[in-house]
Structure formats: structure tokens, C-alpha cells
Backbone as numpy.savetxt, mean C-alpha at the origin, in Angstrom:
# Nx Ny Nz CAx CAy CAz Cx Cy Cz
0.94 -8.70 -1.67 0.11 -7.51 -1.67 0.98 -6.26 -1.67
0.54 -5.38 -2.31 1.49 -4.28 -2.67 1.32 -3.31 -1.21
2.30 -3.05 -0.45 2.95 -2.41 0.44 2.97 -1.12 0.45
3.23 -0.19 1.40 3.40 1.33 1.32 4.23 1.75 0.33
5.76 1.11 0.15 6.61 1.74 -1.30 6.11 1.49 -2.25
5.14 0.62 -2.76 4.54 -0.08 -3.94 3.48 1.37 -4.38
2.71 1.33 -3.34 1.72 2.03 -3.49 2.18 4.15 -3.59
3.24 4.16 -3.11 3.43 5.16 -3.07 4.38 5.32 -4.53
5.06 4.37 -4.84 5.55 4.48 -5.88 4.56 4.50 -7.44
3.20 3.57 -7.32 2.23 3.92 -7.95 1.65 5.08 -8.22
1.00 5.67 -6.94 0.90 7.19 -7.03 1.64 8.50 -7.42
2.71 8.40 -6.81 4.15 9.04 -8.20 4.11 8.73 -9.44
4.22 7.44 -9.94 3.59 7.74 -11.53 2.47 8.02 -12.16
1.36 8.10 -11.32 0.13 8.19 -11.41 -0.16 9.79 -12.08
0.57 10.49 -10.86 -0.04 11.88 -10.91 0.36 12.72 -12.14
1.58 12.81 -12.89 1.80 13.58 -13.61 0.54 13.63 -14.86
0.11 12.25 -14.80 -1.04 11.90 -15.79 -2.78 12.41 -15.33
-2.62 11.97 -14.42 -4.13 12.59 -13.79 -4.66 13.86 -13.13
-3.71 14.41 -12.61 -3.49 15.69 -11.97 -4.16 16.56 -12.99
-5.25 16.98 -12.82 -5.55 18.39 -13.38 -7.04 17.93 -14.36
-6.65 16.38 -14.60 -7.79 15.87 -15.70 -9.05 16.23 -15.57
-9.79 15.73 -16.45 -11.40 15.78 -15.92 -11.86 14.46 -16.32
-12.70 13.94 -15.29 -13.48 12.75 -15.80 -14.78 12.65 -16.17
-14.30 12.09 -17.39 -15.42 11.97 -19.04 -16.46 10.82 -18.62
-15.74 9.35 -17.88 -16.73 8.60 -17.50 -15.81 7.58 -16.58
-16.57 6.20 -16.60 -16.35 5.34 -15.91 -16.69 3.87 -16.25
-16.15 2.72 -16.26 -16.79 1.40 -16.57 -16.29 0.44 -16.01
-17.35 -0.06 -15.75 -17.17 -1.66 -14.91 -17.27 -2.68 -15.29
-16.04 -3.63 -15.87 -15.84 -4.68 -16.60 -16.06 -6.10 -15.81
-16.33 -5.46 -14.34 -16.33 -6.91 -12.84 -16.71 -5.94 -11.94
-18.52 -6.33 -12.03 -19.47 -6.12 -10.76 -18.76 -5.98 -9.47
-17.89 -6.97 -8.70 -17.04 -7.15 -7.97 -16.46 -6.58 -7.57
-15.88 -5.37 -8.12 -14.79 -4.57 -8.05 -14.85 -3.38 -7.49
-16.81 -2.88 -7.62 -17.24 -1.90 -6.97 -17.42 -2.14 -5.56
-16.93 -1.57 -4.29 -17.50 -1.64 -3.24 -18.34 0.13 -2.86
-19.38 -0.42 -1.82 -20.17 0.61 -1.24 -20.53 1.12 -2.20
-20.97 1.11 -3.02 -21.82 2.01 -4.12 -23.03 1.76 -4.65
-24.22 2.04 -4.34 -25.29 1.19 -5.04 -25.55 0.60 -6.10
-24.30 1.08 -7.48 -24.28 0.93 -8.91 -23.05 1.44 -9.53
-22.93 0.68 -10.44 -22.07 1.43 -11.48 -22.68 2.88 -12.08
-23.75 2.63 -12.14 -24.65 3.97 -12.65 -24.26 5.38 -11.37
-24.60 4.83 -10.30 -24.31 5.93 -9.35 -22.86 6.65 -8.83
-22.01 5.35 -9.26 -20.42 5.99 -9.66 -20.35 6.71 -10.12
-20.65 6.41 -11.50 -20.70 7.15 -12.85 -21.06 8.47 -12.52
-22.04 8.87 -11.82 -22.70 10.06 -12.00 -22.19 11.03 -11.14
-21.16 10.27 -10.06 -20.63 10.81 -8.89 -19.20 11.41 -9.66
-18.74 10.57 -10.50 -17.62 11.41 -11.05 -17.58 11.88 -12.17
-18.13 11.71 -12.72 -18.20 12.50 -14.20 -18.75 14.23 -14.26
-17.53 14.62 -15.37 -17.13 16.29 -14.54 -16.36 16.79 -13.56
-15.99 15.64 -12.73 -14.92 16.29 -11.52 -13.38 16.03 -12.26
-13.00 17.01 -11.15 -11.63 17.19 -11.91 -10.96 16.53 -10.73
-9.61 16.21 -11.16 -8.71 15.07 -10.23 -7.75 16.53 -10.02
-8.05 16.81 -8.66 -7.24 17.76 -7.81 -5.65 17.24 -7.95
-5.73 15.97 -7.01 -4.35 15.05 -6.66 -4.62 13.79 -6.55
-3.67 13.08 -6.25 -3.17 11.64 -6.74 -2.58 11.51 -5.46
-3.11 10.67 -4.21 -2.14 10.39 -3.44 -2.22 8.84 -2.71
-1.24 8.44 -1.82 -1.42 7.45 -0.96 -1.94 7.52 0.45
-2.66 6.24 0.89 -2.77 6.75 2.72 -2.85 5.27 2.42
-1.32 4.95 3.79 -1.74 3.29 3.66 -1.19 2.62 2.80
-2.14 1.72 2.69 -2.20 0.86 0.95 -2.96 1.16 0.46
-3.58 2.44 0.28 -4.63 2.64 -0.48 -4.41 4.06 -1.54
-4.82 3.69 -2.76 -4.67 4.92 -3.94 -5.44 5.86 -3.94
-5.35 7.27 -3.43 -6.57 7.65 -3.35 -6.59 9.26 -4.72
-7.74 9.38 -5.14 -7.91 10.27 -6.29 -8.99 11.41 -5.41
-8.29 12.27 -5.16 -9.34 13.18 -4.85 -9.73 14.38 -5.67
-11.10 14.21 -5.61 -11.67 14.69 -6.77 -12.57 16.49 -6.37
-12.58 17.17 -7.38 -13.24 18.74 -7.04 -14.70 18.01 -7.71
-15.53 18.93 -7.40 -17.28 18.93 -8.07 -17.06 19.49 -9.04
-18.01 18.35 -9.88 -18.43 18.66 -11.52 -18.98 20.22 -11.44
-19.18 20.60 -12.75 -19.45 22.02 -12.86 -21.27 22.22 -12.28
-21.68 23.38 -11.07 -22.76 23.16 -11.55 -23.09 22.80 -9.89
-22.17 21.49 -9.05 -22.39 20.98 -8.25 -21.44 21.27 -7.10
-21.48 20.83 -5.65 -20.84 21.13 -4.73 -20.00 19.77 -3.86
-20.00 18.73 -4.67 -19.98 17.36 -3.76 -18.94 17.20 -4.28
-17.38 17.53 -2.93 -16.19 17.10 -3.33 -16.44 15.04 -3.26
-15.32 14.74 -3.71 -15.43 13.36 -3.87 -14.41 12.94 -3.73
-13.88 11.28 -3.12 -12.33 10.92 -3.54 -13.02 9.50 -3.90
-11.99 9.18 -4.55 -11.67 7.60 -5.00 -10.60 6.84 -4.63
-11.07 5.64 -3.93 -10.06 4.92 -3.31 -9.73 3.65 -3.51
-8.43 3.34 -4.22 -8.53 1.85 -4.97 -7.68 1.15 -3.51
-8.27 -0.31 -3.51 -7.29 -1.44 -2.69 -6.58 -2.28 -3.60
-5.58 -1.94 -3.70 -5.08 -3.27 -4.74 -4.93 -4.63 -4.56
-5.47 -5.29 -3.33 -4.58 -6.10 -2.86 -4.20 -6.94 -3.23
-4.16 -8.05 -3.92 -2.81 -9.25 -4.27 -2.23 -8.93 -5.36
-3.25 -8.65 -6.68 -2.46 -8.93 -7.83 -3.06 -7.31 -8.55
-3.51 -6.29 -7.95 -3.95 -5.06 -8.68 -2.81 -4.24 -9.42
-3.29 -3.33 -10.50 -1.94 -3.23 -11.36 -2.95 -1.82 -11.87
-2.41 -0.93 -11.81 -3.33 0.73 -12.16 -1.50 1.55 -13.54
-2.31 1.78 -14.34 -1.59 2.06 -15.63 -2.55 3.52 -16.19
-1.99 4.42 -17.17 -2.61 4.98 -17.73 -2.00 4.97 -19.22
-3.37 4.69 -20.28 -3.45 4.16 -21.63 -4.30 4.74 -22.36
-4.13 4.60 -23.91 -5.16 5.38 -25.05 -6.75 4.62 -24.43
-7.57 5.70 -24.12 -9.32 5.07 -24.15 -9.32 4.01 -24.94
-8.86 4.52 -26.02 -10.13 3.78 -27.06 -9.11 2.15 -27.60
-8.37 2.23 -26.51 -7.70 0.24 -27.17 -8.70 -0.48 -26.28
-8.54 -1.54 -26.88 -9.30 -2.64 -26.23 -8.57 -2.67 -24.78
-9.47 -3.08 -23.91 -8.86 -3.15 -22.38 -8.34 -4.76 -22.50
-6.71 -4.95 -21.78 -6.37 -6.19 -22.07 -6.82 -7.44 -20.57
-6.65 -8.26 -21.17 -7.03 -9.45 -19.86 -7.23 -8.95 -18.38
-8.29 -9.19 -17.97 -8.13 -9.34 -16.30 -8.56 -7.53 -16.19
-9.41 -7.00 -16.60 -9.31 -5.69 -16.85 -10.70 -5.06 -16.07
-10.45 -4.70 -14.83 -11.97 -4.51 -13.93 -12.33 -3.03 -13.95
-12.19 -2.20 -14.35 -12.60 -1.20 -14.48 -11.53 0.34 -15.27
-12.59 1.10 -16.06 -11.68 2.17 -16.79 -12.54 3.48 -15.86
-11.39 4.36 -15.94 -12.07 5.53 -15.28 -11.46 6.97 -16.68
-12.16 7.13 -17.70 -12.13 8.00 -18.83 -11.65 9.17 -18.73
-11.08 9.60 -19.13 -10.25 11.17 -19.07 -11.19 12.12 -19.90
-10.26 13.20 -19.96 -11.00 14.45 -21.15 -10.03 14.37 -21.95
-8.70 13.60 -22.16 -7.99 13.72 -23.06 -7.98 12.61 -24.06
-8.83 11.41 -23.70 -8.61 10.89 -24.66 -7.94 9.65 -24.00
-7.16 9.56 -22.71 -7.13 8.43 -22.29 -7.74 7.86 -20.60
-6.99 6.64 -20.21 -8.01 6.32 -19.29 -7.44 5.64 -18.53
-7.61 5.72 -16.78 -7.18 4.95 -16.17 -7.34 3.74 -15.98
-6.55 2.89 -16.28 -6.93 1.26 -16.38 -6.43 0.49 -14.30
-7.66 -0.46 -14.57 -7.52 -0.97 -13.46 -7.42 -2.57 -13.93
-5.99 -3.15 -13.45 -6.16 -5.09 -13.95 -6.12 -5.76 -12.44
-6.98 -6.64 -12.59 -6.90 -7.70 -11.44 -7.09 -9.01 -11.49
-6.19 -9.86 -11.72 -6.15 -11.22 -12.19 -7.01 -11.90 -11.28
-6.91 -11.67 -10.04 -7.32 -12.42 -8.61 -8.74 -12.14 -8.08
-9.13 -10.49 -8.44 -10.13 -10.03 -8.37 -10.86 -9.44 -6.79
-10.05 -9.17 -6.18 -9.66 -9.16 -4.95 -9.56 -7.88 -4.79
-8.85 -6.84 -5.43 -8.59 -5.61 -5.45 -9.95 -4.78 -5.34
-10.36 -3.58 -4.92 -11.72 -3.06 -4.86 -11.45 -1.26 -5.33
-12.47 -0.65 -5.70 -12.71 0.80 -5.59 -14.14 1.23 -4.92
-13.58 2.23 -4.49 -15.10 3.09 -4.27 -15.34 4.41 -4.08
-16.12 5.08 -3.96 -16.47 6.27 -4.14 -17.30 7.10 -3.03
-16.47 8.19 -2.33 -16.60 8.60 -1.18 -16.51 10.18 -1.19
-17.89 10.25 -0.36 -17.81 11.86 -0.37 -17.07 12.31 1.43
-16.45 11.37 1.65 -15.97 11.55 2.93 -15.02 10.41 3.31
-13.90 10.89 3.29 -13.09 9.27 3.51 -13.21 9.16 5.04
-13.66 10.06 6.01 -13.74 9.58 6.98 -14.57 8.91 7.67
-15.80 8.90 6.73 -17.02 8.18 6.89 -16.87 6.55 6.64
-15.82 6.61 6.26 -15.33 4.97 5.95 -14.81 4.37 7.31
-15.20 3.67 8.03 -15.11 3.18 9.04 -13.38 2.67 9.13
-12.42 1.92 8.03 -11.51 1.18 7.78 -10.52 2.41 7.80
-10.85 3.81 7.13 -10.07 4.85 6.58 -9.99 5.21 7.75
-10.92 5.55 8.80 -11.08 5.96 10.16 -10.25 5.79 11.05
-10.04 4.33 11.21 -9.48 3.45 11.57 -7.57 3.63 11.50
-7.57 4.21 10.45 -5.70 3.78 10.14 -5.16 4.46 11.26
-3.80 3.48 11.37 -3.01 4.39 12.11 -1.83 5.45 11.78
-0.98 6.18 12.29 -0.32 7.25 11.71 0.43 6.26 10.72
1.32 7.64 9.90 1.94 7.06 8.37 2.91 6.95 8.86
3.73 5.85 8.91 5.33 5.67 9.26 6.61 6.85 9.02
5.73 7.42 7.37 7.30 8.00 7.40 6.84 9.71 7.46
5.68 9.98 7.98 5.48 11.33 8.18 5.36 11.58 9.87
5.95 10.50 10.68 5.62 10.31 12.20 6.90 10.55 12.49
7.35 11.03 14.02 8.66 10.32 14.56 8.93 9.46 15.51
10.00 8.79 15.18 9.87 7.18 15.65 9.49 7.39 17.33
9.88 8.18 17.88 9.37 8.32 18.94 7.93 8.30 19.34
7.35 8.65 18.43 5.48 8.90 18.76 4.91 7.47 18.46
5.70 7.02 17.49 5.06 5.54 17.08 5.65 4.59 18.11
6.86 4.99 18.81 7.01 3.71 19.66 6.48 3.83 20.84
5.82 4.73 21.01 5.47 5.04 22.31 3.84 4.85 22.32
3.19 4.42 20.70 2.31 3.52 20.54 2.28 2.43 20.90
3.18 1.92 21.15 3.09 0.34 21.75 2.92 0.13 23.06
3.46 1.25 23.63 3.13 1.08 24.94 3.60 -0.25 25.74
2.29 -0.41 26.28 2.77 -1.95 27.50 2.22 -3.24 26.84
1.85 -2.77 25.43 0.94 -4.29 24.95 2.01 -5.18 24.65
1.18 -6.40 25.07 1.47 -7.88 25.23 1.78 -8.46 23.73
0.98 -7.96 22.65 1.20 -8.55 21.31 2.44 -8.95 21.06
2.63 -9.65 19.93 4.12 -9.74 19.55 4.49 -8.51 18.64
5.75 -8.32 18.09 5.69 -7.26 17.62 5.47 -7.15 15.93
5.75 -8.21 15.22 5.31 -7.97 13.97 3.83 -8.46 13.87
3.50 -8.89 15.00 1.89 -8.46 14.83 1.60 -6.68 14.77
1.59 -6.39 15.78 1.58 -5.14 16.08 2.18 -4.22 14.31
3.55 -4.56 14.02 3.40 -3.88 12.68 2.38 -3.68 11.43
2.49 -5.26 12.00 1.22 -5.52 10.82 -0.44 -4.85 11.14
-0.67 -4.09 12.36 -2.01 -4.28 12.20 -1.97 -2.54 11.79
-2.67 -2.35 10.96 -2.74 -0.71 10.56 -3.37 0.34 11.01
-3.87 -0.35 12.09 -4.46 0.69 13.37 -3.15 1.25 14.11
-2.29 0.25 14.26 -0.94 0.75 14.84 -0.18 1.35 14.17
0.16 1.53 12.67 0.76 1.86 12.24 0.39 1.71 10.68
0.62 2.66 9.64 -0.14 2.06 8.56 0.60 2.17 7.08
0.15 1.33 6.48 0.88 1.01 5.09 1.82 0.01 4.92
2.12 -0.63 6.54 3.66 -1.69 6.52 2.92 -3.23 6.41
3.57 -3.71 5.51 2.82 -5.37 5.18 4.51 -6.46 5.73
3.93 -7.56 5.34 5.22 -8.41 5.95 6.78 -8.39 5.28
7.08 -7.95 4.00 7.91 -7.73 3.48 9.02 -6.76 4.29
8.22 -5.51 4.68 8.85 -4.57 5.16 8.95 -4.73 6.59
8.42 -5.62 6.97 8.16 -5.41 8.58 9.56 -6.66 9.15
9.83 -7.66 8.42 10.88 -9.08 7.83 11.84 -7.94 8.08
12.22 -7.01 7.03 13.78 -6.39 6.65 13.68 -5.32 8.11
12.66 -4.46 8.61 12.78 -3.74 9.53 13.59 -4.43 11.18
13.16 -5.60 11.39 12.71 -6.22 12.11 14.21 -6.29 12.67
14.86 -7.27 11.36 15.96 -7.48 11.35 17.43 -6.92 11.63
16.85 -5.49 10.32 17.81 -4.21 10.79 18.10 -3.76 11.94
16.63 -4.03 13.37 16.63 -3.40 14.23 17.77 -4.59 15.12
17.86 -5.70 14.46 18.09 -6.98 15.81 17.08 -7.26 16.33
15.47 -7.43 16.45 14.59 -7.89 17.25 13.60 -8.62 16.27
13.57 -9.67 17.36 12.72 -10.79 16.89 11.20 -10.81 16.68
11.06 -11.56 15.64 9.30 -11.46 15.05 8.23 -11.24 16.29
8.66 -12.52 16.99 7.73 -12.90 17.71 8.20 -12.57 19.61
9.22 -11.19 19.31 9.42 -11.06 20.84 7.56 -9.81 21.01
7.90 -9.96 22.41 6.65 -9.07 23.18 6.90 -7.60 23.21
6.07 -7.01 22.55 6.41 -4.74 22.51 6.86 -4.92 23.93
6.18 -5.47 24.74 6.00 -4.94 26.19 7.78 -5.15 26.95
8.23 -6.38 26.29 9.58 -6.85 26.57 10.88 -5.75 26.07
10.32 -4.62 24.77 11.04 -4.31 24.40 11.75 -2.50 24.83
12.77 -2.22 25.29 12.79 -1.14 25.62 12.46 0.03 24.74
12.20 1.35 25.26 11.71 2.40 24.07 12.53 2.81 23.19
13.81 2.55 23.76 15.04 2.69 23.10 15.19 1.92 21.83
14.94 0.44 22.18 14.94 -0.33 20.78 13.56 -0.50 20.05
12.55 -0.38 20.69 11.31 0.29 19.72 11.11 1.94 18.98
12.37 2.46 19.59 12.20 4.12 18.56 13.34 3.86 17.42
14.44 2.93 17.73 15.01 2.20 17.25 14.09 2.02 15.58
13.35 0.79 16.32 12.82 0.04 15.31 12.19 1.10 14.60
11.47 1.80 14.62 10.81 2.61 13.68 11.75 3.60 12.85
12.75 4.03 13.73 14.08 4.84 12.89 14.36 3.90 11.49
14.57 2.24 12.03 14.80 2.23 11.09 13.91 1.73 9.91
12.39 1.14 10.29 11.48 0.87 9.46 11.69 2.71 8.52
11.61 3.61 8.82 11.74 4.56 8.00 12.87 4.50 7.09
13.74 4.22 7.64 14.85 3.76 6.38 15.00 2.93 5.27
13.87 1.74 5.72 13.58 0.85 4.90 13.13 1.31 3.63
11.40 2.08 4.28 10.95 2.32 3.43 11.29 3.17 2.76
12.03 4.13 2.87 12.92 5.29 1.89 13.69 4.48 0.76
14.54 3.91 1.10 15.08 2.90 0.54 14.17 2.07 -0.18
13.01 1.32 -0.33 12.36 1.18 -1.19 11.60 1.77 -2.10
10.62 2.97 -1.53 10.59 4.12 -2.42 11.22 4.51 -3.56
12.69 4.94 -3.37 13.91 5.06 -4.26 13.85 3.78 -5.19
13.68 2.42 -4.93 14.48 1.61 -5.74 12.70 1.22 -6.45
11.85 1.79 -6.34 10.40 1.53 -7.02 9.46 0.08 -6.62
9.66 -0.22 -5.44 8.90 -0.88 -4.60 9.70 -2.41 -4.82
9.24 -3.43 -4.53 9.67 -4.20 -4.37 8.36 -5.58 -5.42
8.98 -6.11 -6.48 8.17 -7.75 -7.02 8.76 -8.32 -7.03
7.71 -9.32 -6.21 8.18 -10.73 -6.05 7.06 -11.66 -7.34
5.69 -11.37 -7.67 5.45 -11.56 -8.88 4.39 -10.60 -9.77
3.87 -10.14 -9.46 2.59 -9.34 -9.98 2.84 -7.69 -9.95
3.73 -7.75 -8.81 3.73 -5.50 -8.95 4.06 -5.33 -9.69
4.22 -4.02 -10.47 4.86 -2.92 -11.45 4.42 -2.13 -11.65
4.80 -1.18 -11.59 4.59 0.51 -11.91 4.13 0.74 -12.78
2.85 2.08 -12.93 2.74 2.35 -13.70 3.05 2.81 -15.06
4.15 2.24 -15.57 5.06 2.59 -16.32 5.14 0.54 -16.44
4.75 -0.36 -15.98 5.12 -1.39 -16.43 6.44 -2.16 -16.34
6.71 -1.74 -15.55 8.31 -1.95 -14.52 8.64 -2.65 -13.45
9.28 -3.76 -13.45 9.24 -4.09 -11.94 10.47 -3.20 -10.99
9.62 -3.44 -9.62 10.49 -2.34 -8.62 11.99 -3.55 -8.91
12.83 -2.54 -7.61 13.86 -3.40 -7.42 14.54 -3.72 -6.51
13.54 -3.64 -5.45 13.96 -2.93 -3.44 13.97 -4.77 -3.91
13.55 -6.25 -4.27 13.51 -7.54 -3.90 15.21 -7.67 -4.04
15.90 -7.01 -4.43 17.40 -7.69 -5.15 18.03 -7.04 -3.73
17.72 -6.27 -2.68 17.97 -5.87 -1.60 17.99 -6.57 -0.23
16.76 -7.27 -0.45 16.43 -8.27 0.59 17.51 -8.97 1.65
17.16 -8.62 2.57 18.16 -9.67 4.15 17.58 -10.57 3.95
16.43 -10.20 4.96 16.09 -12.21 5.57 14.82 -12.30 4.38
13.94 -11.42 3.92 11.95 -11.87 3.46 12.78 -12.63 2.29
11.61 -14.12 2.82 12.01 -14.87 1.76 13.18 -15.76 1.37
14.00 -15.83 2.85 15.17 -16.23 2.07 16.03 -17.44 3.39
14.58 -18.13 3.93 14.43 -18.42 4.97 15.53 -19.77 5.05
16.21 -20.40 5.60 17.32 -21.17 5.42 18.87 -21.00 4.84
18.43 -19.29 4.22 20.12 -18.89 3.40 20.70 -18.47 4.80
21.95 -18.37 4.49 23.28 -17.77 5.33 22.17 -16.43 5.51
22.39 -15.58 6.76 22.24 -14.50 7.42 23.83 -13.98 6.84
23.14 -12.60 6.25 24.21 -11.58 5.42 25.16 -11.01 6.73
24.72 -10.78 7.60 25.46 -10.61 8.81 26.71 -11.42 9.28
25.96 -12.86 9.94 26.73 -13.55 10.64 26.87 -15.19 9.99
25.83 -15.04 8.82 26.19 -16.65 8.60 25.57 -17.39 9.16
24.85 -17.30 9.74 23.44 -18.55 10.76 22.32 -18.57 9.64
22.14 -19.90 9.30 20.90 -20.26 8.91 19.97 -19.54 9.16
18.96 -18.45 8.46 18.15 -17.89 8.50 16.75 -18.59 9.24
15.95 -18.76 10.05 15.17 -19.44 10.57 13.82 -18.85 9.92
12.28 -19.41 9.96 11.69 -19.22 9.16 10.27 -19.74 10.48
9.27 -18.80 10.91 8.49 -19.35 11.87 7.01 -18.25 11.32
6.25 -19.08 12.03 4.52 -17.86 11.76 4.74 -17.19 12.88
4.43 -16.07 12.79 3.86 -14.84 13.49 2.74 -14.13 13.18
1.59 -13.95 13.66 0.55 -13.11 13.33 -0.37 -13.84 11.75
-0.29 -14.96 12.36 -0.49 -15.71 10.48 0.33 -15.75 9.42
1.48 -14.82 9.85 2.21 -14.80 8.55 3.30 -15.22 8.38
4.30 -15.68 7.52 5.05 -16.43 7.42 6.33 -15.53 7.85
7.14 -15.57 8.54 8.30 -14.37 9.30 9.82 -15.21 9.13
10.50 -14.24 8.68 12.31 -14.76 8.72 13.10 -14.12 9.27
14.00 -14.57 9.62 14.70 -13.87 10.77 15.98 -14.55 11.33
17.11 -13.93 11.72 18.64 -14.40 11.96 18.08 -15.11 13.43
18.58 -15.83 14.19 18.34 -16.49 15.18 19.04 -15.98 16.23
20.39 -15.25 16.00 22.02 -15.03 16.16 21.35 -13.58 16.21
21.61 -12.92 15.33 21.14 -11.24 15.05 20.07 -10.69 15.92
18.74 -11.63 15.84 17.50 -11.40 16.45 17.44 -12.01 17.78
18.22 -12.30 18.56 18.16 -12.92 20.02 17.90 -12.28 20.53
């Protein structure tokens, strides 16, 4: 699932193209794909005429925020989830939309934002209030607009483990297991030690350097392992970077210990044994 650098790196190519546009229309190639909206019809009518202010991220989520059609007063945003296999491009309208192709959102110029989802999993919807979204409500601060101090001092005395805790986006938001694997590591602390065990020192730590991470991926255009790429059709290249995600039994780049490989939080976690003690 595409991650905070993924997604933020999406939205950087996004905007030079959409920024300023106006939208001509909208189409739904997979019923599915719409969430919260009574219709494709009522999409439709919600954006057509608004102009795309900006192009940004919150999270993992793409968001298009939109001005009122001429005439009307109802700002609007649009918010795509990509999650496993979503892929957002901008292309001529009028080609045929290729495989796996769940929705076009029409320009005034002539082209159109394409949405592909092999898996079908990925969602949009259409909001005259992102805070009315219970999930949007919900997030927690952005990793790399926080300081590590405020976020570690989110953890407080809880008992969780800690790449649970990364992972949940009430605590912190936009970080998936990829990034939370290389953070983890960088810091020396283990998947599955307790926040509560950990001093503030090495939890402001940890977020110092989860910010580094993700800078560092940002820069190198997110990270595929099979399905991401940029709008531009590119794979990132933060994977050729990788310590431990993924690479569970190799030598530790550090010290040479068998990389160990255990669940945490449901998810599959790697980690030096030696490094992370």
C-alpha cells in the first residue's frame, strides 16, 4: 500500500497538471470505487465547474481541493485512497482508458485524470467538509510537519508495542510498515518492545529519525516493491535503500546477524536482533 513518500510523491506530480484546471466532468468505470456519495450522478454535479485550487496529501490520502462552480458557493475536496494497487496519472481525455481503469475526472483542457485499480480496493469521494469524515477526523499529526518531541510525547505511558502504535494513524499519520521496518531500526528499537518501556529520549529519537526516513524517500520518489509509480510512470527508488523491510534472514548491514523476521500488529516486521536489543 502506497505510504506517505508514495503519496506525497504522487501529489508533486500531480499538481503542476491540475492546479488551476476546471472540471468538465467525471466517470465511473467501477460502481465500487465511489464511496459516500449517493451516485455517480451526484458526484458529477458536485464537481463540474469547480476549479482545482491545490493538489495535496494528508496521510495516505490524495486530496483535490476544489473552489465552487460559477454561480455556486459549495467549496468541495476530493479524496482518493489508493490502497494496494491504485495508480493516479494524467492523460489525453479522449484515448481509450487502459485496463483496470475505475474512474476519469475531465479537465477543461482536454485531458483527464485517470484513476487504475487492478485490486479494486482503492476508493474516492466527495466532500464538502473533510472534517465531517469521521476517518479524516480521526488522523493523527503529520510526521514531518511535527517535532519529534510532540509526537513522542504522544505515546506517553501506553502499553502497545511500538510499531503498532506507528502503524495506527490516530497516533501518527501517513507511516505504513515499510517505513516504520527502516525507522525502527535506524533508531535501534525493537518492533515489538513496549512505548511505555521506552525512554523519551529514544522515542524523540525515533521520530527524529522516522523524519529522516521519510525525507529520504520523498527525494528518491517513494519506494516499489510491485504496483507504485508516479505519475509520470516511474518506479520510486527509496526499495534499493532498504536495511531490514523485506530482507528478513540477510546479513544486518550493520553487524552481520541474521536479520530476524516476527508479526507485530498483524504485520509482518524485520529487524537486527543484535542492533534492536
Amino acid at each position: 500500500m502506497p505510504e506517505l513518500p508514495e503519496v506525497e510523491t504522487i501529489a508533486r506530480g500531480l499538481s503542476p497538471g491540475l492546479t488551476g484546471r476546471t472540471v468538465a466532468d467525471a466517470r465511473f468505470l467501477c460502481p465500487t470505487v465511489l464511496a459516500d456519495c449517493p451516485s455517480g450522478d451526484a458526484f458529477r454535479d458536485g464537481v463540474r465547474g469547480c476549479r482545482i485550487r491545490a493538489v495535496r496529501r494528508r496521510a495516505k490520502l490524495l486530496i483535490l481541493d476544489l473552489d465552487p462552480a460559477p454561480g455556486r458557493t459549495d467549496a468541495a475536496h476530493v479524496a482518493v485512497h489508493l490502497k494496494m494497487t491504485g495508480r493516479l496519472w494524467i492523460g489525453e481525455a479522449a484515448s481509450a482508458p487502459p485496463k483496470h481503469t475505475r474512474f476519469q475526472l475531465f479537465l477543461d483542457n482536454g485531458q483527464a485524470l485517470f484513476f487504475q485499480d487492478q485490486r479494486r480496493f482503492g476508493n474516492c469521494r466527495l466532500l464538502a467538509d473533510l472534517a465531517s469524515w469521521p476517518f479524516y477526523a480521526a488522523l493523527g499529526p503529520e510526521p514531518l510537519e511535527t517535532d519529534p518531541k510532540i509526537l513522542a510525547a504522544r505515546l506517553g505511558k501506553k502499553t502497545a508495542r511500538i510499531k503498532a502504535l506507528l502503524l495506527d494513524q490516530t497516533v501518527v499519520a501517513g507511516v505504513g510498515n515499510i517505513y516504520a521496518d527502516e525507522s525502527l531500526f535506524l533508531a535501534g528499537i525493537r518492533p515489538d518492545a513496549r512505548a511505555c518501556d521506552l525512554t523519551p529520549a529514544r522515542r524523540k529519537k525515533l521520530f527524529a529519525v522516522l523524519q529522516q526516513v521519510l525525507t529520504r524517500a520523498i527525494a528518491a520518489g517513494g519506494s516499489t516493491i510491485r504496483d507504485y509509480r508516479t505519475p509520470e510512470g516511474l518506479e520510486g527508488g527509496f526499495q534499493n535503500d532498504f536495511a531490514v523491510y523485506g530482507r528478513g534472514g540477510e546479513p544486518c548491514p550493520t553487524c552481520g546477524t541474521p536479520l530476524a523476521v516476527a508479526k507485530v500488529a498483524g504485520r509482518t516486521s524485520t529487524y537486527c536482533p543484535r542492533c534492536q536489543g
